[in-house]
KOLFI-575679 format. One record per residue (C-alpha): chain; x, y, z; residue number from 1. Coordinates in steps of 0.5 Angstrom, whole numbers, plus 500, padded with zeros to 3 digits. Example, Ala and Ser with C-alpha at 12.3 -4.5 7.8 and 13.67 -1.06 7.14 Angstrom:
{kette: A&east: 525&north: 491&up: 516&nr: 1} .
{kette: A&east: 527&north: 498&up: 514&nr: 2} .
//
This chain:
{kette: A&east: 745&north: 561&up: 624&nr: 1} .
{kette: A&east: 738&north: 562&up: 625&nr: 2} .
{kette: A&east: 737&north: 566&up: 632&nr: 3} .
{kette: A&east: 731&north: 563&up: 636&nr: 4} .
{kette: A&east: 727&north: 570&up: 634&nr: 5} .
{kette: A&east: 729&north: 570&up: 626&nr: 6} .
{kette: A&east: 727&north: 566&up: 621&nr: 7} .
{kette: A&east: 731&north: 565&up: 615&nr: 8} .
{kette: A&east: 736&north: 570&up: 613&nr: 9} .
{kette: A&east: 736&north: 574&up: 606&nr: 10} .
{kette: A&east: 740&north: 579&up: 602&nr: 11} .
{kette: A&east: 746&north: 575&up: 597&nr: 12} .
{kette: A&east: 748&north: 570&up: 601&nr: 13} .
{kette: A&east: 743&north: 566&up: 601&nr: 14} .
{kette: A&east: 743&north: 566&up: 594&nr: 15} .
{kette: A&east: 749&north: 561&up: 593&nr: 16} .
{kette: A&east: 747&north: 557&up: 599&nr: 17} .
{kette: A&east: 740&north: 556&up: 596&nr: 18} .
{kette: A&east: 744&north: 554&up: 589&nr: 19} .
{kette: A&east: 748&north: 549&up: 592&nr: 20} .
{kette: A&east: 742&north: 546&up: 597&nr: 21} .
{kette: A&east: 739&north: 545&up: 590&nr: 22} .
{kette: A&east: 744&north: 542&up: 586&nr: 23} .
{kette: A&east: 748&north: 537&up: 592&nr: 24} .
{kette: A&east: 746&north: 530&up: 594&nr: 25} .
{kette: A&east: 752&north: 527&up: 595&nr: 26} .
{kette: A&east: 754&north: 526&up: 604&nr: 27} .
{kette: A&east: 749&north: 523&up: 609&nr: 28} .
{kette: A&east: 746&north: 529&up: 612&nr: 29} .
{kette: A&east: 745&north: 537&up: 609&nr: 30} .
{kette: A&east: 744&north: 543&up: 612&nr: 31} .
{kette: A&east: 743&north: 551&up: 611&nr: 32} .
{kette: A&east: 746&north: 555&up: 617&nr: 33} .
{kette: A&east: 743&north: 562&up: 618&nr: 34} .
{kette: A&east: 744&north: 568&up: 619&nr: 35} .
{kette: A&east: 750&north: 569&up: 615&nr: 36} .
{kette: A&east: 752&north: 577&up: 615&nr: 37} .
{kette: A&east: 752&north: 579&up: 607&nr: 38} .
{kette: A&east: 760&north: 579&up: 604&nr: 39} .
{kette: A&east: 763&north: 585&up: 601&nr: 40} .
{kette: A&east: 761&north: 584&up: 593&nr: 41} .
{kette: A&east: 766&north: 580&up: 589&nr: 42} .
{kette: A&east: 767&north: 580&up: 582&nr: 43} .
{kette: A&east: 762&north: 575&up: 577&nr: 44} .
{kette: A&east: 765&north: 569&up: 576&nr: 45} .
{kette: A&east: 766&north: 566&up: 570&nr: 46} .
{kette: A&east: 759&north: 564&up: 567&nr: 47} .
{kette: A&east: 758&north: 556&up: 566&nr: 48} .
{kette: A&east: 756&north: 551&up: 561&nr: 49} .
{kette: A&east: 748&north: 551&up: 559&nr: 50} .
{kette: A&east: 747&north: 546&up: 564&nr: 51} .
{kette: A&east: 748&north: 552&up: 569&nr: 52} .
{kette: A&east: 743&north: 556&up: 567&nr: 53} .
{kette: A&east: 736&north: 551&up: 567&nr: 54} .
{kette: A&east: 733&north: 545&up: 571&nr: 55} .
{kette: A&east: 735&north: 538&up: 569&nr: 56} .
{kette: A&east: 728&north: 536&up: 570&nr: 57} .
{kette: A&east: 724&north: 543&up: 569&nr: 58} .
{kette: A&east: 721&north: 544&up: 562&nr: 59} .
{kette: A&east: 722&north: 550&up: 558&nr: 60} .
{kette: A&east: 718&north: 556&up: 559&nr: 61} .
{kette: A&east: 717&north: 553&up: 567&nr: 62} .
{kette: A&east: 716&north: 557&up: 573&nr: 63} .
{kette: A&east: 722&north: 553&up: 576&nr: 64} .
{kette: A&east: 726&north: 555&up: 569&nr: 65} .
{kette: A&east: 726&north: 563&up: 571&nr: 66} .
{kette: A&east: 726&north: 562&up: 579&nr: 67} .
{kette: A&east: 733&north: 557&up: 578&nr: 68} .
{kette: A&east: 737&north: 562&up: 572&nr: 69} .
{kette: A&east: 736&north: 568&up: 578&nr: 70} .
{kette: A&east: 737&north: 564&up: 583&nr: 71} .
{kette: A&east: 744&north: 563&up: 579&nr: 72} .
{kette: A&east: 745&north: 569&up: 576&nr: 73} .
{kette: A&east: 745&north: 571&up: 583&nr: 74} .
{kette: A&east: 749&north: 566&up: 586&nr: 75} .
{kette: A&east: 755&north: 568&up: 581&nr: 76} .
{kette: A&east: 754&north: 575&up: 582&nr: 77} .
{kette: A&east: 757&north: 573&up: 590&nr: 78} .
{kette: A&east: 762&north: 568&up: 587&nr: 79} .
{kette: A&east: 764&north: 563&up: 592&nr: 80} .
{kette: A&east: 761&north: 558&up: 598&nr: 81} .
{kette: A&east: 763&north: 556&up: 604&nr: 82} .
{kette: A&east: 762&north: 549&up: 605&nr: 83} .
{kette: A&east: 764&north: 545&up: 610&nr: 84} .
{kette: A&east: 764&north: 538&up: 609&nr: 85} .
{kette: A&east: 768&north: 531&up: 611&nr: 86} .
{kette: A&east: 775&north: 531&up: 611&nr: 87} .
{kette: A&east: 776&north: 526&up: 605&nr: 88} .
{kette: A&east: 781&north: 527&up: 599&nr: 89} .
{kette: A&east: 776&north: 525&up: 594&nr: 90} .
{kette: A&east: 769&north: 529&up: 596&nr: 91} .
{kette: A&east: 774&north: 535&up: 598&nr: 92} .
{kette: A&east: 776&north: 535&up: 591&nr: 93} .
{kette: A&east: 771&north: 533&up: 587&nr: 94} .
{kette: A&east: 767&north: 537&up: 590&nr: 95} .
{kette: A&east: 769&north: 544&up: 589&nr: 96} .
{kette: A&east: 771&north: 542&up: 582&nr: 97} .
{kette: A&east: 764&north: 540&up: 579&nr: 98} .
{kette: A&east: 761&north: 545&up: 583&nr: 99} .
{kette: A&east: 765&north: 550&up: 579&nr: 100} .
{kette: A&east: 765&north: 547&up: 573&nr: 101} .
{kette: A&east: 757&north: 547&up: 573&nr: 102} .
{kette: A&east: 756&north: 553&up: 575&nr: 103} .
{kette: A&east: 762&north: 557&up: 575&nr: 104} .
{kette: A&east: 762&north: 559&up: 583&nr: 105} .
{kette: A&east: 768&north: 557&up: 586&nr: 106} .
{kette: A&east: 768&north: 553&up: 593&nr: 107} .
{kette: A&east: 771&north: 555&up: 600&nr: 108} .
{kette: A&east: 771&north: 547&up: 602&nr: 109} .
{kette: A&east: 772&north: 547&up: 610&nr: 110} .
{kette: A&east: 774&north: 539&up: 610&nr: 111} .
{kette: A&east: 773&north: 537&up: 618&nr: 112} .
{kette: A&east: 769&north: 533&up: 623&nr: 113} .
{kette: A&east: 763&north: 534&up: 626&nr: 114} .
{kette: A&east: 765&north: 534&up: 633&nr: 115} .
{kette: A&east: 770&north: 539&up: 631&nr: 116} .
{kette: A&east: 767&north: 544&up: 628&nr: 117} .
{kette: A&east: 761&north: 545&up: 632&nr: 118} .
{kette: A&east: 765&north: 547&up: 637&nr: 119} .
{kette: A&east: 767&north: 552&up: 632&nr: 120} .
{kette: A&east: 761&north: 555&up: 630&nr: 121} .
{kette: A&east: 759&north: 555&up: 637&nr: 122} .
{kette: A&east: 765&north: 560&up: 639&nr: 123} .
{kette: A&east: 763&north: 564&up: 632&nr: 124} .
{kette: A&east: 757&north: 566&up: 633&nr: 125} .
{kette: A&east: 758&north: 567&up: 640&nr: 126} .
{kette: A&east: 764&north: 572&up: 637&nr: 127} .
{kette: A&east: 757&north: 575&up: 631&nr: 128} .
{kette: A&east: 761&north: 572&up: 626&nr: 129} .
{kette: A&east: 758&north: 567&up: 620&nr: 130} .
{kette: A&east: 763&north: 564&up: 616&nr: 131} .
{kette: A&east: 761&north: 557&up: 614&nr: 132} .
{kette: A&east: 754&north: 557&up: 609&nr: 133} .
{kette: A&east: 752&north: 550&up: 608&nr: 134} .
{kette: A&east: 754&north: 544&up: 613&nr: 135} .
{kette: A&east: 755&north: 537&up: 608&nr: 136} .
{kette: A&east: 756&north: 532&up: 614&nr: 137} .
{kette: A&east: 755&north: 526&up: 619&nr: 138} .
{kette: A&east: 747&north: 526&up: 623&nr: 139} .
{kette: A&east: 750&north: 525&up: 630&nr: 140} .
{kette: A&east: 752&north: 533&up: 630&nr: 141} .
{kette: A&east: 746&north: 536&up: 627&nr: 142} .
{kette: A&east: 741&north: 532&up: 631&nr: 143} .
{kette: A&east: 744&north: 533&up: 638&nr: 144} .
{kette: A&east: 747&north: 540&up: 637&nr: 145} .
{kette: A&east: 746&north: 545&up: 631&nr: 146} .
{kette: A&east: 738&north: 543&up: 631&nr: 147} .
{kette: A&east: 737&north: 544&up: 638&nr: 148} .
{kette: A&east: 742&north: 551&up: 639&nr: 149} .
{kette: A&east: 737&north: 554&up: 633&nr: 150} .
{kette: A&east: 743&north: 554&up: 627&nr: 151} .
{kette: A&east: 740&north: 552&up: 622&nr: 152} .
{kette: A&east: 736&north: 555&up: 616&nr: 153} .
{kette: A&east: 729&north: 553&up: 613&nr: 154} .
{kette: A&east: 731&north: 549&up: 607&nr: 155} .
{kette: A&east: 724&north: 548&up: 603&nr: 156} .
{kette: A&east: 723&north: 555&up: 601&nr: 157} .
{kette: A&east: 731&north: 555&up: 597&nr: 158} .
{kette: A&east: 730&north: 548&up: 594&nr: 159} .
{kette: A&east: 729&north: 550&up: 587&nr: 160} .
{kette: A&east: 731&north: 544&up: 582&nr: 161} .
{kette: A&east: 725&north: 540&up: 580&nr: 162} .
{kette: A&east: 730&north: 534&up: 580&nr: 163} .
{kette: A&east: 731&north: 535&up: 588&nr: 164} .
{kette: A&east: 723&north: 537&up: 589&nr: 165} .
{kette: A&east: 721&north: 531&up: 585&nr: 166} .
{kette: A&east: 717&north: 525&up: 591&nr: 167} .
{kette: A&east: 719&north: 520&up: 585&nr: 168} .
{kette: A&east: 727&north: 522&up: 586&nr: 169} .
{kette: A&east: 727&north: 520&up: 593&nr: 170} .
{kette: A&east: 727&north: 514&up: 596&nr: 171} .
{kette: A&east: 722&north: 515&up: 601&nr: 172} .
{kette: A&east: 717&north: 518&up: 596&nr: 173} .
{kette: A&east: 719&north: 525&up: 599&nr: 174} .
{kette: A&east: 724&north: 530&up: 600&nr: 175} .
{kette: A&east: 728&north: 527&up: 606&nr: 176} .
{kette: A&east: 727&north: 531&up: 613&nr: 177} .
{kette: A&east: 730&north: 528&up: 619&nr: 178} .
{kette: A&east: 728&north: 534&up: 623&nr: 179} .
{kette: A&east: 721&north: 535&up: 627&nr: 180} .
{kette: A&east: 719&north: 541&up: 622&nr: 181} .
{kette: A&east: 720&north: 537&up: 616&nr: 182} .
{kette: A&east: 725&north: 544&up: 614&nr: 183} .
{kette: A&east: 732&north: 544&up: 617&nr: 184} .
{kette: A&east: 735&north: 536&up: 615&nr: 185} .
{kette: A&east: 736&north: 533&up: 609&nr: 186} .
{kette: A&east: 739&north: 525&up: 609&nr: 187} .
{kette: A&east: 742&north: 525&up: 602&nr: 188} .
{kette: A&east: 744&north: 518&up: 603&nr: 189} .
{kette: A&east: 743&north: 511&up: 608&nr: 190} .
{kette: A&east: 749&north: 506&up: 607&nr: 191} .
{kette: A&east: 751&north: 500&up: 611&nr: 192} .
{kette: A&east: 757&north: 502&up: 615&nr: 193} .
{kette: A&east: 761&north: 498&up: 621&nr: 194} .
{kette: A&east: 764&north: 493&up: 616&nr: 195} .
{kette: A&east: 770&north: 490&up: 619&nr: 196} .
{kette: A&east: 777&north: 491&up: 615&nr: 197} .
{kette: A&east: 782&north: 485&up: 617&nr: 198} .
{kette: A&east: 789&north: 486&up: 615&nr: 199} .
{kette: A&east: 790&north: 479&up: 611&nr: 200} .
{kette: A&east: 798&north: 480&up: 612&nr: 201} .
{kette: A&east: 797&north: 479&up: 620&nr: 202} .
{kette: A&east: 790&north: 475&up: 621&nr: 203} .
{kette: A&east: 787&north: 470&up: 617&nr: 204} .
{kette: A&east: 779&north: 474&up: 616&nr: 205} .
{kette: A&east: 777&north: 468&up: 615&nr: 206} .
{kette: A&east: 776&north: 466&up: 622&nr: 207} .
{kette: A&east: 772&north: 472&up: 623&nr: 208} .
{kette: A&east: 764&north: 470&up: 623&nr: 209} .
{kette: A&east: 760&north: 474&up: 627&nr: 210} .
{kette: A&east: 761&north: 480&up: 632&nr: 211} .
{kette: A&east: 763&north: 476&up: 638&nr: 212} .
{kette: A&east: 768&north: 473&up: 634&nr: 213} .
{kette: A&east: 772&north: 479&up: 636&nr: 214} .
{kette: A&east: 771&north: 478&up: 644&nr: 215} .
{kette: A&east: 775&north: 472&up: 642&nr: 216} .
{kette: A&east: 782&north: 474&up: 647&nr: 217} .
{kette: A&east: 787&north: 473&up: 641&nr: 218} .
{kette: A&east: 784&north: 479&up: 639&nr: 219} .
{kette: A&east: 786&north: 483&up: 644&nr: 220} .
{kette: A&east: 790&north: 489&up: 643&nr: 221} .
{kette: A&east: 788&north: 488&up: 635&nr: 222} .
{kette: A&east: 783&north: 492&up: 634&nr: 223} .
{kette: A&east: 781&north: 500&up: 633&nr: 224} .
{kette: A&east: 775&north: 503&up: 631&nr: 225} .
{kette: A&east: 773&north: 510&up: 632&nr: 226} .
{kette: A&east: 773&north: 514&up: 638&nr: 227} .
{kette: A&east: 766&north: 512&up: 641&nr: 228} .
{kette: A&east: 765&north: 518&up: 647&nr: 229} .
{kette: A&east: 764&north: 523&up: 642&nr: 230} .
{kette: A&east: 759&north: 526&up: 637&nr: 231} .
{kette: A&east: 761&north: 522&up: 631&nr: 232} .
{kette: A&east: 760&north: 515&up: 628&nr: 233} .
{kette: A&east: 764&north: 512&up: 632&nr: 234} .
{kette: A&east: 758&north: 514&up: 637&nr: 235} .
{kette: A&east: 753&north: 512&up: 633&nr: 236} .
{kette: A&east: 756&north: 505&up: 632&nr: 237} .
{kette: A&east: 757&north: 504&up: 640&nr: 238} .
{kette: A&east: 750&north: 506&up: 640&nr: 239} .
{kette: A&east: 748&north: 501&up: 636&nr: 240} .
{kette: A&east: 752&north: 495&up: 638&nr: 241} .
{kette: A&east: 749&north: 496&up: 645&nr: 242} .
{kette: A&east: 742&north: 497&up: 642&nr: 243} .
{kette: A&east: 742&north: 491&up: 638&nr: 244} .
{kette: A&east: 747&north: 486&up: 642&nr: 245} .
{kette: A&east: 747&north: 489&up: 649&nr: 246} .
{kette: A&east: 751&north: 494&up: 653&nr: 247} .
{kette: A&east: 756&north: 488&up: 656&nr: 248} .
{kette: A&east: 758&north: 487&up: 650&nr: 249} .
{kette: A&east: 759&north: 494&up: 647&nr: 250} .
{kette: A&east: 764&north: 494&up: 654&nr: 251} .
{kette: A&east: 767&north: 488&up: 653&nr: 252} .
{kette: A&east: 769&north: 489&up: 646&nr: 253} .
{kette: A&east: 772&north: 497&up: 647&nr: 254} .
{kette: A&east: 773&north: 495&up: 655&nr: 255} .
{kette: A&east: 776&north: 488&up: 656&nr: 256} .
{kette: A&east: 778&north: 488&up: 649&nr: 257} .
{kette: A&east: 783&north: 494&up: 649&nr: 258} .
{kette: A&east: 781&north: 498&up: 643&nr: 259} .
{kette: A&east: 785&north: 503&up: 641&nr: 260} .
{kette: A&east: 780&north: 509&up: 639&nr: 261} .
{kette: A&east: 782&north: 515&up: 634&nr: 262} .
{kette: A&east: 779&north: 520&up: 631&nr: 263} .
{kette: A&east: 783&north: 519&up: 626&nr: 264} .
{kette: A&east: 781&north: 515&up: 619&nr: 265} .
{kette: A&east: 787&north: 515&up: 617&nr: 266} .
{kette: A&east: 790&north: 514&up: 624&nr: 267} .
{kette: A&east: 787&north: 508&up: 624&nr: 268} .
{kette: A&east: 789&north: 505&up: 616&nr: 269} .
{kette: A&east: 796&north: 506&up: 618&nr: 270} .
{kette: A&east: 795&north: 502&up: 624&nr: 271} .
{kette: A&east: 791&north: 498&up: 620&nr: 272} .
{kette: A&east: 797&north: 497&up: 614&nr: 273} .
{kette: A&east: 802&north: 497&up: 619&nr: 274} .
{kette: A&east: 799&north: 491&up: 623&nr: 275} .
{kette: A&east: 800&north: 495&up: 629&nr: 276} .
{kette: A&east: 791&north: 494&up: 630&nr: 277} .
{kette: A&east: 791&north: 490&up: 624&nr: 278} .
{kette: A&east: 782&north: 490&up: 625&nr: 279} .
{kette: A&east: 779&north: 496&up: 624&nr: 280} .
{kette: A&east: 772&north: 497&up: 626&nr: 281} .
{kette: A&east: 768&north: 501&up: 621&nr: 282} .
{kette: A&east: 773&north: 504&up: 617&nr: 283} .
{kette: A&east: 769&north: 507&up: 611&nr: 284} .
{kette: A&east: 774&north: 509&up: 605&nr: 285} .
{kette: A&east: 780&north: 509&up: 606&nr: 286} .
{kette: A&east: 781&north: 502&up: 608&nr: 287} .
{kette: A&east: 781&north: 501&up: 600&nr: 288} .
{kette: A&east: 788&north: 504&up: 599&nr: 289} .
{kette: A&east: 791&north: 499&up: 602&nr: 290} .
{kette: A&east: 791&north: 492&up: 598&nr: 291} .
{kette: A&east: 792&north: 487&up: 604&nr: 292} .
{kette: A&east: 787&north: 490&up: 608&nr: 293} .
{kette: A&east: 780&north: 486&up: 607&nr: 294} .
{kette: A&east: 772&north: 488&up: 609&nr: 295} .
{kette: A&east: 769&north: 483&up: 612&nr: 296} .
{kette: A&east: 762&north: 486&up: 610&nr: 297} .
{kette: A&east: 758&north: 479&up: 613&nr: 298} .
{kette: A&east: 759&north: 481&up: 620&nr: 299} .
{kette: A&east: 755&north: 487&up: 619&nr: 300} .
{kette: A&east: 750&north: 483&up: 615&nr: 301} .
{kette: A&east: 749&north: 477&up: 621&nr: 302} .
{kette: A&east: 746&north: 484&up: 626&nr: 303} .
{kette: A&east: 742&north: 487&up: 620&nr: 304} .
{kette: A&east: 747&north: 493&up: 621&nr: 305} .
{kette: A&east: 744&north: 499&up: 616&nr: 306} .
{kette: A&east: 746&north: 504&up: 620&nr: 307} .
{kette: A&east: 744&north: 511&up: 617&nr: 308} .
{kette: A&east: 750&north: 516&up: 617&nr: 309} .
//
């Protein structure tokens, strides 16, 4: 983590942080947090395949080309990362493993919520302990909390691979900060979310065509959705419904519609099959498993939802 007198760390430990903020693009938000205290020396991993050693894009005999295979080099010395990053089945397993596979450096994966796990980097710095490297994590939590308390590293002078440097890679012509310094968050993906799920075993979802069809009072009692009071998605999408169709609406449909809130996902796809709530709003992945449940992704286009996450 970075103090509000030190700049970015040195010694080993950068080392596989730079590597993995070089090669990863998969969540929605990045970031490096600073001042790790550097760990007892491991053994070498295994060294990886070719493609461990040299930039995709950088040609041979490149500057990029020496900097990344001491970059890695370094990186395997150290060994192991520590990532924390959403607590999804497939991100927490595909992840790592294509991680070790390219690169032979295992990953201590940290599967979480936000919320949650500010709250334990803030009792751990405060104890002077650093255990988590690399943050890989929905916005909400790094624009109201790790940014303004000073947690994060620069990420510029670690980002190695011309395939993440390139403007032309990224959708906006250029690396993607979200911070005022254009140094310590990258956005690495912009989806739609919010998309309504109906359990078609229960409900015809048919019936459902814009936002307000769920102030409807048969719906009431019906619906969950994700805890809307705390840093997360779930308040994100409050915030926008509110912005976009009012803060009556927002208390009508948590409030007076009787809501059930979790901050669970897989909380809210067992009510969701069990048809105990058989509409979830705003489930991403999980509602998939379960062939009765459908998204209704019209609602989201109808307000023009393209909420970033």
């Amino acid at each position: 983590m970075r103090n509000a007198s030190e700049g970015a760390p040195s010694g080993a430990r950068i080392s596989r942080r730079a590597l993995l903020r070089g090669t990863l693009a998969a969540t929605a938000g990045s970031a490096l947090l600073a001042c790790q205290s550097a760990p007892e020396p491991r053994p070498a991993a295994s060294t990886a395949g070719s493609a461990a050693s040299s930039p995709q894009a950088a040609s041979p005999g490149s500057s990029a080309v020496a900097a990344w295979e001491e970059l890695v080099q370094a990186a395997q010395r150290e060994g192991r990362l520590v990532l924390a990053g959403p607590p999804t089945p497939t991100v927490r397993t595909e992840v790592p493993a294509a991680f070790k596979h390219r690169f032979g450096i295992d990953i201590d994966y940290l599967g979480t919520r936000t919320g949650e796990l500010m709250t334990r980097l803030d009792a751990e710095r405060a104890a002077g302990q650093y255990t988590v490297d690399v943050l890989l994590t929905g916005a909400s939590s790094l624009y109201n909390e790790a940014y303004p308390r000073k947690m994060l590293a620069a990420l510029p002078p670690l980002l190695v691979l011309p395939e993440v440097t390139d403007p032309a890679k990224w959708q906006v012509g250029r690396v993607w900060y979200m911070d005022p310094e254009q140094q310590y968050i990258i956005r690495l993906s912009n989806q739609l979310t919010f998309v309504p799920a109906v359990n078609t075993q229960f409900l015809p979802a048919e019936q459902i065509v814009s936002w307000y069809d769920l102030l409807d009072p048969k719906y009431r009692g019906k619906m969950s959705a994700d805890d809307p009071t705390v840093a997360g998605a779930g308040w994100n999408r409050a915030v926008y419904l509110s912005r976009k169709l009012g803060e009556n609406f927002v208390q009508t449909l948590y409030r007076d519609q009787q809501v059930e809130t979790s901050r669970e996902e897989r909380q809210q796809v067992d009510w969701l099959a069990r048809g105990q709530h058989p509409i979830a709003l705003g489930l991403a992945l999980l509602w998939r498993d379960y062939p009765g449940a459908r998204a209704r992704p019209r609602l989201a286009a109808r307000v023009g939802m393209g909420t970033s996450a």
